[in-house]
MDAnalysis code that builds the backbone (N, CA, C; Angstrom):
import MDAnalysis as mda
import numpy as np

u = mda.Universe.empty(648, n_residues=216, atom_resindex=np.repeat(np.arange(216), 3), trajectory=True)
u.add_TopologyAttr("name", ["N", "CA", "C"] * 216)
u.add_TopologyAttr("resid", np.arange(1, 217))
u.add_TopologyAttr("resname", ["UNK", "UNK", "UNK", "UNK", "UNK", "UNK", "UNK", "UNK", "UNK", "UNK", "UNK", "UNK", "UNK", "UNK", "UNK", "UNK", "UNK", "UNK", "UNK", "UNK", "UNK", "UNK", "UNK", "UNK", "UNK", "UNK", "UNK", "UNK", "UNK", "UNK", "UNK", "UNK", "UNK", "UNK", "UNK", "UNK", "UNK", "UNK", "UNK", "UNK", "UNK", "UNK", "UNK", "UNK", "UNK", "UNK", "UNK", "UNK", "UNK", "UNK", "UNK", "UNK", "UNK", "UNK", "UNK", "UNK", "UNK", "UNK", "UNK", "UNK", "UNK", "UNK", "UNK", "UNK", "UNK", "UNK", "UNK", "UNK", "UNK", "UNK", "UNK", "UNK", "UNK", "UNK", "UNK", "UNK", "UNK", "UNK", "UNK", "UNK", "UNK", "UNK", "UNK", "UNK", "UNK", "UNK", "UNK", "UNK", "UNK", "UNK", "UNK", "UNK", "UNK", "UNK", "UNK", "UNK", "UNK", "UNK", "UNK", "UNK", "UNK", "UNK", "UNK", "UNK", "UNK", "UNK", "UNK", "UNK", "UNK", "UNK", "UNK", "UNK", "UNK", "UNK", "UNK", "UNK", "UNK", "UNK", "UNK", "UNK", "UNK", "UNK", "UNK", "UNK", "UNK", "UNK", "UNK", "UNK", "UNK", "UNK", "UNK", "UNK", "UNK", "UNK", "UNK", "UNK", "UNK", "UNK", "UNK", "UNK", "UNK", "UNK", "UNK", "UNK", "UNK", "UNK", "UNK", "UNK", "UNK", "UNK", "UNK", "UNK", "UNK", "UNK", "UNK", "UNK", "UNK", "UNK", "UNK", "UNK", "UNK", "UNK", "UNK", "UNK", "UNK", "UNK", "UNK", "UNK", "UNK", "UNK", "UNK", "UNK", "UNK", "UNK", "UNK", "UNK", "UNK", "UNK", "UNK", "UNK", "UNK", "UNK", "UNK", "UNK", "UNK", "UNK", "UNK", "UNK", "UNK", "UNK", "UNK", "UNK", "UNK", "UNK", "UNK", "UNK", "UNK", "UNK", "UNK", "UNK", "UNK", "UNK", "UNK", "UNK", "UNK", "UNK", "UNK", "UNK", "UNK", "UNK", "UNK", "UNK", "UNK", "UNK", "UNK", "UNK"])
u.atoms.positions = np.array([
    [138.746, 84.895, 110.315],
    [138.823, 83.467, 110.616],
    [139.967, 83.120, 111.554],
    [140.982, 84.126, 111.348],
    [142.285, 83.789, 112.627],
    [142.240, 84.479, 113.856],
    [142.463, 83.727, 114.791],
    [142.991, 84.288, 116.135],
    [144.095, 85.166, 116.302],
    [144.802, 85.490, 115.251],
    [146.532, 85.413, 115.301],
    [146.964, 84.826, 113.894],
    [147.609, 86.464, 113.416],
    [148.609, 86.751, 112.379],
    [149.716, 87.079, 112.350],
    [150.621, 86.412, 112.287],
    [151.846, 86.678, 112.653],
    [152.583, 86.962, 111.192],
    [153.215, 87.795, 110.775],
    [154.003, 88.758, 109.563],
    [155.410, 88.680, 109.723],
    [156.349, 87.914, 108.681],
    [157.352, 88.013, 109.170],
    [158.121, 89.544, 108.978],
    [158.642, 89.824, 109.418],
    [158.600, 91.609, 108.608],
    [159.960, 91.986, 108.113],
    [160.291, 92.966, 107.622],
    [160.900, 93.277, 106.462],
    [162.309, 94.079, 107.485],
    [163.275, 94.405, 107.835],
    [163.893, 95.505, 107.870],
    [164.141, 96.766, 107.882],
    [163.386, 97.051, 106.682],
    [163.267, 98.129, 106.014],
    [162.442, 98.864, 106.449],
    [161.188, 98.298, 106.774],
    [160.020, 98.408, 106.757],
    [159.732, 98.596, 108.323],
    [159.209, 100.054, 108.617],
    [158.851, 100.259, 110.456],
    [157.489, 100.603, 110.487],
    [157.033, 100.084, 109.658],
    [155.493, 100.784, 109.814],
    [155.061, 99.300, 110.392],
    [153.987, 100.194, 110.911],
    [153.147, 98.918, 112.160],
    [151.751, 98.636, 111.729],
    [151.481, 97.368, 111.504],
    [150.442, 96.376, 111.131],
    [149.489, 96.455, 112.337],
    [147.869, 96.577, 112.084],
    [147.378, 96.793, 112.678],
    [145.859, 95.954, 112.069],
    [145.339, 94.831, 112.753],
    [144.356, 94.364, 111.978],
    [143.160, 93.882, 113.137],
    [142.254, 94.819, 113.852],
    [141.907, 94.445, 114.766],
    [142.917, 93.457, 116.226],
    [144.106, 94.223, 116.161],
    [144.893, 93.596, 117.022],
    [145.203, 91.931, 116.859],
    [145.191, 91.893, 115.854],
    [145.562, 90.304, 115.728],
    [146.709, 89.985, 114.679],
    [146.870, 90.830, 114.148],
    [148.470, 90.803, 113.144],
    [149.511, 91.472, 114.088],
    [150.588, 91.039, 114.090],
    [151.891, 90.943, 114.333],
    [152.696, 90.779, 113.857],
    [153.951, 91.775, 113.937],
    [155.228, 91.772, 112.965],
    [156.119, 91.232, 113.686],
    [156.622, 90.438, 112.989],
    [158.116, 89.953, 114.208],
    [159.095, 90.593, 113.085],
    [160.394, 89.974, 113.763],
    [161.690, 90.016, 113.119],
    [161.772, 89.137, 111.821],
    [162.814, 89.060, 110.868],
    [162.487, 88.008, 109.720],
    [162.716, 86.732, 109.961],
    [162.000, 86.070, 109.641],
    [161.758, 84.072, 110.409],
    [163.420, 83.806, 109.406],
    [164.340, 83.494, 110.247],
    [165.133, 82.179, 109.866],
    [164.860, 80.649, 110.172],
    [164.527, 79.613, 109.076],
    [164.459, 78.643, 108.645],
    [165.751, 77.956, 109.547],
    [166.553, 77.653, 108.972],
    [167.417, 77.044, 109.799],
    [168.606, 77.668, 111.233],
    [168.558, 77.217, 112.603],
    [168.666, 77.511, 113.701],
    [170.468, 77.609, 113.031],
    [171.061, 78.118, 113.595],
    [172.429, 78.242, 113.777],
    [173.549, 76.725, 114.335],
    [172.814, 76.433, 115.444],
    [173.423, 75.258, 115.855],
    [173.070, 74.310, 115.233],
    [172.530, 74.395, 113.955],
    [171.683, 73.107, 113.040],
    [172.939, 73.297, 112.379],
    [173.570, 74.050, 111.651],
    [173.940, 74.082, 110.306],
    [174.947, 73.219, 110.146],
    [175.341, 72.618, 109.126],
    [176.714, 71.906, 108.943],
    [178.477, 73.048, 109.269],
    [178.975, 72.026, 109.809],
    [180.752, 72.962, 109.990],
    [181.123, 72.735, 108.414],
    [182.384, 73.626, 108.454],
    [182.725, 73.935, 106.876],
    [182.731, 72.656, 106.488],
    [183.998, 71.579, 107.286],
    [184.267, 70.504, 107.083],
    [183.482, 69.612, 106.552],
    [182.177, 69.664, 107.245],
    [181.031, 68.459, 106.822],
    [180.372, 69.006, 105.890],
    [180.277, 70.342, 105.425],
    [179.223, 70.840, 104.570],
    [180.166, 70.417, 103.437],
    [181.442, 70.652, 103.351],
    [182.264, 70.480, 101.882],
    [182.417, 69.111, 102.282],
    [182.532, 68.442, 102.759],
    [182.672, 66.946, 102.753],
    [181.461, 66.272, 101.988],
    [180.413, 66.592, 102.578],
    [178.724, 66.424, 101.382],
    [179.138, 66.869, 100.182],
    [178.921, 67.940, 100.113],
    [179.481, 68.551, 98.483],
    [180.708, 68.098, 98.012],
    [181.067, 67.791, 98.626],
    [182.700, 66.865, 98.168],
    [183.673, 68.244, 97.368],
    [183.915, 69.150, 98.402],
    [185.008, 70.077, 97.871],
    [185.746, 70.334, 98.967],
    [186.581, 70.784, 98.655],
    [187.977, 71.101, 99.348],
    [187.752, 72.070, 100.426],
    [188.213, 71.574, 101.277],
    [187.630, 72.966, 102.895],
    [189.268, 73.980, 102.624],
    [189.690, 73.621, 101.785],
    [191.240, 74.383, 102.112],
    [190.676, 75.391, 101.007],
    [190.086, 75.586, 100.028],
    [190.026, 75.958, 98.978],
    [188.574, 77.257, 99.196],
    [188.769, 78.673, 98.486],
    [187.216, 78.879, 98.886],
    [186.421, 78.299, 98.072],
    [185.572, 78.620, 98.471],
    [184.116, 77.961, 97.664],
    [182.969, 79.591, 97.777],
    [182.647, 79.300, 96.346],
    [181.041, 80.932, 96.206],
    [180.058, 79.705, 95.553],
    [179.319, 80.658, 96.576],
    [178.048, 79.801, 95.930],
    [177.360, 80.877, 95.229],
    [176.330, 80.320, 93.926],
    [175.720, 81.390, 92.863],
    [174.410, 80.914, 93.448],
    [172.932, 81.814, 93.601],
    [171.570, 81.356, 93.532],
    [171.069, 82.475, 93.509],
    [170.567, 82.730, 91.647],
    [170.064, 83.926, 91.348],
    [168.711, 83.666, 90.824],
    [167.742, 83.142, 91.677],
    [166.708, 82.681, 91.770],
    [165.667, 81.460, 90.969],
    [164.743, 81.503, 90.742],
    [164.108, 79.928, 90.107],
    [163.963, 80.109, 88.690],
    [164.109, 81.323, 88.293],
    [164.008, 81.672, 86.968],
    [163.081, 81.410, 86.334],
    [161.475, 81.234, 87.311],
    [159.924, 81.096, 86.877],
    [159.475, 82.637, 86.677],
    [160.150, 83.779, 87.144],
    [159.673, 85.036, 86.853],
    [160.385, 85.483, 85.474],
    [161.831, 85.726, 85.699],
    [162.855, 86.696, 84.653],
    [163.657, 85.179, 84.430],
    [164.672, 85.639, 83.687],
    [165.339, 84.330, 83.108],
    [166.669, 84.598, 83.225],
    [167.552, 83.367, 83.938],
    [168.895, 84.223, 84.983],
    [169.471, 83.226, 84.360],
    [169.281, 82.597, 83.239],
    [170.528, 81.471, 82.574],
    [171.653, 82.577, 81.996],
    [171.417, 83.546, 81.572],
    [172.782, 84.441, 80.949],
    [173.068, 84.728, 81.888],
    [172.392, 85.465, 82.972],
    [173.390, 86.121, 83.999],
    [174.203, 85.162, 85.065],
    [173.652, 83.767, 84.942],
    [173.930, 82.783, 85.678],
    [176.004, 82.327, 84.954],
    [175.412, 82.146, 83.696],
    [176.421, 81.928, 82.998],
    [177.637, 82.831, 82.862],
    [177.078, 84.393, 83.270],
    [178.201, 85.115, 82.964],
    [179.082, 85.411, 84.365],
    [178.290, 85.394, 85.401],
    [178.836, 84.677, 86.839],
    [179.500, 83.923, 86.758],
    [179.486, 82.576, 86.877],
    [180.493, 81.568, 86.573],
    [181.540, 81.485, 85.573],
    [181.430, 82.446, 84.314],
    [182.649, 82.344, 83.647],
    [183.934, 83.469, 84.132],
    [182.833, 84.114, 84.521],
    [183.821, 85.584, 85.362],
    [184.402, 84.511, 86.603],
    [183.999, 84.125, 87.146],
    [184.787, 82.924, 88.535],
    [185.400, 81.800, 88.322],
    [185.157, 81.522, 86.899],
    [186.426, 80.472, 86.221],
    [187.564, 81.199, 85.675],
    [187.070, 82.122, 84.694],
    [188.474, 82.926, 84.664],
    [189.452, 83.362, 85.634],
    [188.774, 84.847, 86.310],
    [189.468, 85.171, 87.195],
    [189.562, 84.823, 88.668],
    [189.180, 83.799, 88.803],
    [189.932, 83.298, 90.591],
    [189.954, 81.878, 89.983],
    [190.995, 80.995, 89.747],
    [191.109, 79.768, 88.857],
    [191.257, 78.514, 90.229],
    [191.470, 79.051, 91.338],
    [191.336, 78.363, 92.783],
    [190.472, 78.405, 93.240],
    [189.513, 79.219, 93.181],
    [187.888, 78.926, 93.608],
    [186.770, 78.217, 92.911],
    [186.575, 77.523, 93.874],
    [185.452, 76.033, 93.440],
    [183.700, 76.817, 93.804],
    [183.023, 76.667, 92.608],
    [182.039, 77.546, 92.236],
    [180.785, 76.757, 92.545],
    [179.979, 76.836, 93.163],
    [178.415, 76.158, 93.588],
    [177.200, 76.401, 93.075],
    [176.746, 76.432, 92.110],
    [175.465, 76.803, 91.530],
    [174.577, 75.889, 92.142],
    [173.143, 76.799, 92.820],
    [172.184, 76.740, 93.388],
    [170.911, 76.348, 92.527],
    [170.475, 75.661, 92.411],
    [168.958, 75.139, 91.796],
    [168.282, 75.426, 92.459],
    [166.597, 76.399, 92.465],
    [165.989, 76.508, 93.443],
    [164.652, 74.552, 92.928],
    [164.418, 74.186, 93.660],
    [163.489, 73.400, 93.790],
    [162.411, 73.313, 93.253],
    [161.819, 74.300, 92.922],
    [160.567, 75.640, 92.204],
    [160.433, 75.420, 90.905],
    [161.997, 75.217, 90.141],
    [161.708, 76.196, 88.973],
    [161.314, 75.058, 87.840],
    [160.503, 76.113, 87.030],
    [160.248, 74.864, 86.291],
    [160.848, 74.265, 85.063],
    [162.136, 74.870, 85.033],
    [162.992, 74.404, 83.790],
    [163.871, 74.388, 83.884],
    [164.814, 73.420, 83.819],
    [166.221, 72.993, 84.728],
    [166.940, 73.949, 83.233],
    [167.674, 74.486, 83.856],
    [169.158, 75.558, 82.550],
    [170.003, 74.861, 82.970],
    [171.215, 74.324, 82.306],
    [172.383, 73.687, 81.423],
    [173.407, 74.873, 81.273],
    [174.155, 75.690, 82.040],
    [175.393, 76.320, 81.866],
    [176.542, 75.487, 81.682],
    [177.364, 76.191, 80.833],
    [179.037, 75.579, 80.685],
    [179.975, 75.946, 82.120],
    [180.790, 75.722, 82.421],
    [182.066, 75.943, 82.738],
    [181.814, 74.872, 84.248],
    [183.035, 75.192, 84.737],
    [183.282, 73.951, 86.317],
    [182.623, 74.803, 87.404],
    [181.814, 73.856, 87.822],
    [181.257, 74.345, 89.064],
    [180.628, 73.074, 89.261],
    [179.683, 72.908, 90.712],
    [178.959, 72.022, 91.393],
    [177.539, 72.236, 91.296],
    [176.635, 71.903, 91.030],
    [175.319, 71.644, 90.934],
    [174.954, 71.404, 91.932],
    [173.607, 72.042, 93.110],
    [173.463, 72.109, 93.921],
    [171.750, 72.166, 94.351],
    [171.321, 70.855, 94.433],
    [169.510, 70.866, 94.252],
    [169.101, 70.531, 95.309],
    [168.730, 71.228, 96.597],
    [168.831, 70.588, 98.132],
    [168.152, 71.838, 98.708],
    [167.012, 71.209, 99.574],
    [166.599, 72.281, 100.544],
    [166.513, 72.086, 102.078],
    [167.079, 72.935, 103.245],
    [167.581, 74.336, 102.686],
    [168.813, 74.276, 102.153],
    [169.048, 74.948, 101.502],
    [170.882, 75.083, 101.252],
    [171.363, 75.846, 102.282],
    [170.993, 76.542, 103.122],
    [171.250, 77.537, 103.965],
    [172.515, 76.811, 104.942],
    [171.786, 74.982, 104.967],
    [172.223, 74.021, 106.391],
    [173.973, 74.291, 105.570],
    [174.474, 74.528, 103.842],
    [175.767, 74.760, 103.876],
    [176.302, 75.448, 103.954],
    [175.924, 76.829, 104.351],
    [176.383, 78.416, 104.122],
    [177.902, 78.389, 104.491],
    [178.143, 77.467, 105.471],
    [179.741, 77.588, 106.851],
    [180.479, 77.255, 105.455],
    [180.211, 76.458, 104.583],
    [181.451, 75.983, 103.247],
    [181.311, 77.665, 103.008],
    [180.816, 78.149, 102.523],
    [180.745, 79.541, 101.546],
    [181.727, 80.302, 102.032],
    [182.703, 81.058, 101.027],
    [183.535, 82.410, 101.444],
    [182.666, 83.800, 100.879],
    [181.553, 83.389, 99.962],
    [181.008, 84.343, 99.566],
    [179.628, 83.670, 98.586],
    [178.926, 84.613, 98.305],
    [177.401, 84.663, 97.310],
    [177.151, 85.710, 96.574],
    [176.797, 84.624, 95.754],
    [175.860, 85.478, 94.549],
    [174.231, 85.237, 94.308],
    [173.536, 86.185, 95.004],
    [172.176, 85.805, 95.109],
    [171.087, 86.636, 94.418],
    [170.020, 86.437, 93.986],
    [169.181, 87.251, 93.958],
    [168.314, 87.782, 95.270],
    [167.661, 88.662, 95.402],
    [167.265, 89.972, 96.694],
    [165.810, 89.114, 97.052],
    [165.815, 87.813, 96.912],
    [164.331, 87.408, 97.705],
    [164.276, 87.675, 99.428],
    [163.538, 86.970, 99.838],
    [163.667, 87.431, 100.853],
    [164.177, 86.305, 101.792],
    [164.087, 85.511, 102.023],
    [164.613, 84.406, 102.078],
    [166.477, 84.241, 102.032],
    [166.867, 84.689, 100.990],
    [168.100, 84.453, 100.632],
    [168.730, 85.938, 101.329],
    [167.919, 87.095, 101.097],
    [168.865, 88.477, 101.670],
    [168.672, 88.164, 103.362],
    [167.910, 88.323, 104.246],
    [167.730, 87.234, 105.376],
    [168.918, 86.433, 105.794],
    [168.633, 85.392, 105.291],
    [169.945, 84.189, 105.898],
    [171.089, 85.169, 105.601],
    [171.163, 85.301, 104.317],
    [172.851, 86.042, 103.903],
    [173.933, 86.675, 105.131],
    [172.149, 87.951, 105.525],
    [172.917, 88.627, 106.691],
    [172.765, 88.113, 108.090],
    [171.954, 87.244, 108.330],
    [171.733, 86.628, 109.515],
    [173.017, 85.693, 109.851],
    [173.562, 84.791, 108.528],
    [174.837, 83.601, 108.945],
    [175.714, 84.607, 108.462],
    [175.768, 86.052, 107.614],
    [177.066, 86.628, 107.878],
    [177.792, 86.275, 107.031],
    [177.380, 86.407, 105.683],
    [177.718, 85.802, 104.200],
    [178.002, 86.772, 103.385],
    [179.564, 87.082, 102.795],
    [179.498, 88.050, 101.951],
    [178.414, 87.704, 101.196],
    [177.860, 88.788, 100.322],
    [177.130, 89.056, 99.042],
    [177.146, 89.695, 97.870],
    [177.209, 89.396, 96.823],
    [176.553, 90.356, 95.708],
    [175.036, 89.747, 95.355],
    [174.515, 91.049, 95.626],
    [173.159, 90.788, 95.172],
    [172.706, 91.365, 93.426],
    [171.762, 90.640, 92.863],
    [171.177, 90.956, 91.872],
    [169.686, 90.966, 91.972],
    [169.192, 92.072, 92.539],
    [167.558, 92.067, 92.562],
    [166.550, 92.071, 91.770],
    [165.729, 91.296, 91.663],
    [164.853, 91.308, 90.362],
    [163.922, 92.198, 90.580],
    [163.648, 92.941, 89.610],
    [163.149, 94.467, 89.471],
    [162.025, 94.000, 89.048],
    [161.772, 92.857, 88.155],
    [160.531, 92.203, 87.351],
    [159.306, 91.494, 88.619],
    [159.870, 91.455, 89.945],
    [158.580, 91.163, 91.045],
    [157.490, 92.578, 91.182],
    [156.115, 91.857, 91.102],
    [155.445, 92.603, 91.453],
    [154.947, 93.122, 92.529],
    [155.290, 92.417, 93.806],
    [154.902, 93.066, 94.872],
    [155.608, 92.595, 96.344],
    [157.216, 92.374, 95.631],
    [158.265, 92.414, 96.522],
    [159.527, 92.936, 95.583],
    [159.302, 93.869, 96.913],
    [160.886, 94.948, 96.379],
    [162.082, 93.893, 97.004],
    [162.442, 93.871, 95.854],
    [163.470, 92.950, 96.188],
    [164.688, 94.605, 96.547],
    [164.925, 95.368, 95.625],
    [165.713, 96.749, 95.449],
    [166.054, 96.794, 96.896],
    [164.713, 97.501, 97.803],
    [164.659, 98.090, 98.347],
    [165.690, 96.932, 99.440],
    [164.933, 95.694, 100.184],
    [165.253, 94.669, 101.095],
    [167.064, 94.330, 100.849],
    [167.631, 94.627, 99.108],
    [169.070, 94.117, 99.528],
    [169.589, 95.906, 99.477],
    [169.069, 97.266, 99.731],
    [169.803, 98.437, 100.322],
    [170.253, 98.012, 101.471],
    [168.879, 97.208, 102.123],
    [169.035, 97.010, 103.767],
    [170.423, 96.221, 103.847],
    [170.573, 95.224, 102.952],
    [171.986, 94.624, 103.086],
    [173.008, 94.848, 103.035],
    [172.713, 95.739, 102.079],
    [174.251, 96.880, 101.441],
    [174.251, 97.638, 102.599],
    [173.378, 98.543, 103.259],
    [173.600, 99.164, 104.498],
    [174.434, 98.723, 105.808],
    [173.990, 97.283, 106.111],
    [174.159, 96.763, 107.007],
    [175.890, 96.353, 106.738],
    [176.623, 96.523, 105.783],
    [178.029, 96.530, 105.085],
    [178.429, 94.876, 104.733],
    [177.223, 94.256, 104.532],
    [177.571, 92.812, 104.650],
    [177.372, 92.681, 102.665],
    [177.041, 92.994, 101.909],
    [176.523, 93.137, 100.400],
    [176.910, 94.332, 99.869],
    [176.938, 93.737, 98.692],
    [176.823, 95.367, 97.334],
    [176.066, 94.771, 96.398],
    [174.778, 95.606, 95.654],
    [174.275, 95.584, 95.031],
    [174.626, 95.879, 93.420],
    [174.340, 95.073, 92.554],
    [174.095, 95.140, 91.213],
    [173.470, 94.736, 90.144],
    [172.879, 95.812, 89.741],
    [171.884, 95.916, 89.102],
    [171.633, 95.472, 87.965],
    [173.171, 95.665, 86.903],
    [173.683, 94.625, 85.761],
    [174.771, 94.627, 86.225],
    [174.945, 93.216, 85.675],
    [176.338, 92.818, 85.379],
    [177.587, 93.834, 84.967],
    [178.193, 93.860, 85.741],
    [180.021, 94.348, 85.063],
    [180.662, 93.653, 85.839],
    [181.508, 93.403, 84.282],
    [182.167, 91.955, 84.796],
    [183.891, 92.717, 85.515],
    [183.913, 93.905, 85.343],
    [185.307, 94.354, 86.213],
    [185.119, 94.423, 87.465],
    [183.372, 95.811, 87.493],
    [183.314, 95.620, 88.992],
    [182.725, 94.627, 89.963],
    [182.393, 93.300, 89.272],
    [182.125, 92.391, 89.642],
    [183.164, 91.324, 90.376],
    [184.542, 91.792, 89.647],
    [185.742, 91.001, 89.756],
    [186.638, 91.717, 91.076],
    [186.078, 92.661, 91.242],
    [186.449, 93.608, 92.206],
    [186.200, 93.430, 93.312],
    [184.800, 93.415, 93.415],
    [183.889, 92.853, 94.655],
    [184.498, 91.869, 95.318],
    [184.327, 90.662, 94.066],
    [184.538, 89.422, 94.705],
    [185.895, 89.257, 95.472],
    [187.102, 89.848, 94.453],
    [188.480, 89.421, 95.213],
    [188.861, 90.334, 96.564],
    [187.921, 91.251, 96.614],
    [187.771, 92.208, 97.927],
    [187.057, 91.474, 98.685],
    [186.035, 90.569, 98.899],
    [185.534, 89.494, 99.699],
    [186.356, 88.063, 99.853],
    [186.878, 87.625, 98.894],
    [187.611, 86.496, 99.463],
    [189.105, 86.866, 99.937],
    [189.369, 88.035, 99.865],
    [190.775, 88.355, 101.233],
    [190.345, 88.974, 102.047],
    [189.176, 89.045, 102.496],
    [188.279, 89.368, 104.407],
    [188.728, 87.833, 104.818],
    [188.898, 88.545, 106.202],
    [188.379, 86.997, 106.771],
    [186.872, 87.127, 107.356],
    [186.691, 85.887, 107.834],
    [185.315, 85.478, 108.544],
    [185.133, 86.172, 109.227],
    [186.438, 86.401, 110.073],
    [185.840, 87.183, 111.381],
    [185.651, 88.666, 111.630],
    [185.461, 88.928, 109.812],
    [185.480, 90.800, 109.500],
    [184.247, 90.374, 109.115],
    [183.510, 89.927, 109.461],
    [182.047, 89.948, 108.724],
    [181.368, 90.940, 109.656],
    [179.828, 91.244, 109.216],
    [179.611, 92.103, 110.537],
    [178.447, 91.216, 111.260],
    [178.449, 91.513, 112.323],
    [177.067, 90.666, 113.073],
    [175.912, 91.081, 112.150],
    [174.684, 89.844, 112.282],
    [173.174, 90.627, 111.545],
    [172.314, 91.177, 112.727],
    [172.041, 92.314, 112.406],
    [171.150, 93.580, 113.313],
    [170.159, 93.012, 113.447],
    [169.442, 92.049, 113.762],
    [168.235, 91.482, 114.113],
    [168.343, 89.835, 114.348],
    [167.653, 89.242, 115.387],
    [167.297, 88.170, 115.902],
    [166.430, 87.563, 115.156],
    [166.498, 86.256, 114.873],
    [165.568, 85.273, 114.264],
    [164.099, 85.366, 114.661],
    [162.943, 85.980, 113.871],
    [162.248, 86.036, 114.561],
    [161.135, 84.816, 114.918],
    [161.617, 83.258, 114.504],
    [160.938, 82.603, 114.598],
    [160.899, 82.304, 116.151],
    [161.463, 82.369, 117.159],
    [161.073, 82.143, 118.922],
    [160.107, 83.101, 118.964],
    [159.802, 84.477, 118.365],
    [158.987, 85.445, 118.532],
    [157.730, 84.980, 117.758],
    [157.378, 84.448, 116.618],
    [156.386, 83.853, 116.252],
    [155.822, 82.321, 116.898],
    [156.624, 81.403, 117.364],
    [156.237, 80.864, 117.827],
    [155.678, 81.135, 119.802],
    [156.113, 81.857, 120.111],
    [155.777, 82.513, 121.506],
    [154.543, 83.251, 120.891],
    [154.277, 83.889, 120.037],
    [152.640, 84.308, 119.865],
    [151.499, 83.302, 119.383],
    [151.965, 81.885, 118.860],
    [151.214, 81.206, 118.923],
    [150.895, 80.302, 119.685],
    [151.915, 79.909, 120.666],
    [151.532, 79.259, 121.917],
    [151.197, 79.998, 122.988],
    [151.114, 81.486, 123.351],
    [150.107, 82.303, 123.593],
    [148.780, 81.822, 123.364],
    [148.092, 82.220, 121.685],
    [147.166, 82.379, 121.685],
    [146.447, 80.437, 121.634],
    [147.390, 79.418, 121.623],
    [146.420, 78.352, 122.152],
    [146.441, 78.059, 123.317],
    [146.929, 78.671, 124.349],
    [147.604, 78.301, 125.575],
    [146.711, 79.067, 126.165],
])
């Protein structure tokens, strides 16, 4: 029924799509353009936090598959304890269908994309969708990832190696809350400008150039 399939494609992944010549792999589509995004200033000015101060944002997914209220919770108490100057952002995905209620200080955060605040962030805590490992390394966002092993037919595993490779993430699988504490205070004394570039171009100019091709 299509003229033209366009695939956003994986990293990882070099094998070539082939469907009577009408599927196409681009690079992975970023959602929001770079020159869109908010400066630190205005993104913590919305969120109303301190640009002097870091800020981590947590978004360990919608919690309609596996259920990330403990691990959510044990994140944020590990970042209230040990860094008592960092102002903590918990991510709501939009999706999910049961709002969770954690304790400790942090900001509540129900907005799409969230991506437009990444420039506030000194660092993340995400789960390995694809979407979120993507932007991470595309705007150049420390990471710890937590991949959900419970998807059936997205490796999340495999997509945040690519991140950990690329030296922008470290992966974990469970929680430890030492080497967790490790990570993090080894990411918020980088600066910005030790981040590493992301190895691939947005591939949404490349999807949209194959569809004004094929109506053109």
């Amino acid at each position: 029924m299509f003229d033209r399939i366009v695939i956003p494609g994986e990293m990882y992944d070099d094998e070539c799509v082939s469907t009577a010549q009408r599927a196409v792999k681009v690079s992975p589509i970023i959602f929001q353009p770079t020159e869109q995004m908010l400066s630190r200033e205005d993104a913590c000015r919305l969120l109303r936090l301190d640009s002097a101060r870091p800020v981590v944002y947590v978004q360990l997914g919608s919690g309609n598959i596996n259920d990330i209220r403990i691990l959510t919770q044990r994140v944020v108490d590990t970042l209230n304890g040990h860094f008592p100057n960092v102002q903590v952002v918990v991510g709501e995905s939009m999706i999910t269908r049961t709002r969770f209620d954690i304790s400790g200080t942090y900001l509540r955060l129900r907005d799409f994309p969230n991506s437009i605040y990444f420039n506030a962030f000194d660092a993340a805590v995400l789960a390995a969708g694809y979407n979120s490992v993507y932007e991470a390394v595309f705007y150049r966002l420390w990471t710890v990832f937590f991949p959900n092993s419970e998807t059936k037919t997205d490796d999340q595993v495999k997509r945040a190696l690519f991140a950990e490779k690329n030296g922008s993430a470290e992966i974990m699988r469970a929680f430890d809350e030492d080497a967790f504490t490790n990570i993090m205070a080894n990411y918020l004394a980088l600066e910005s400008s030790a981040r590493p570039d992301p190895p691939f171009s947005n591939g949404a100019a490349q999807a949209a150039e194959l569809i004004h091709r094929s109506i053109c």
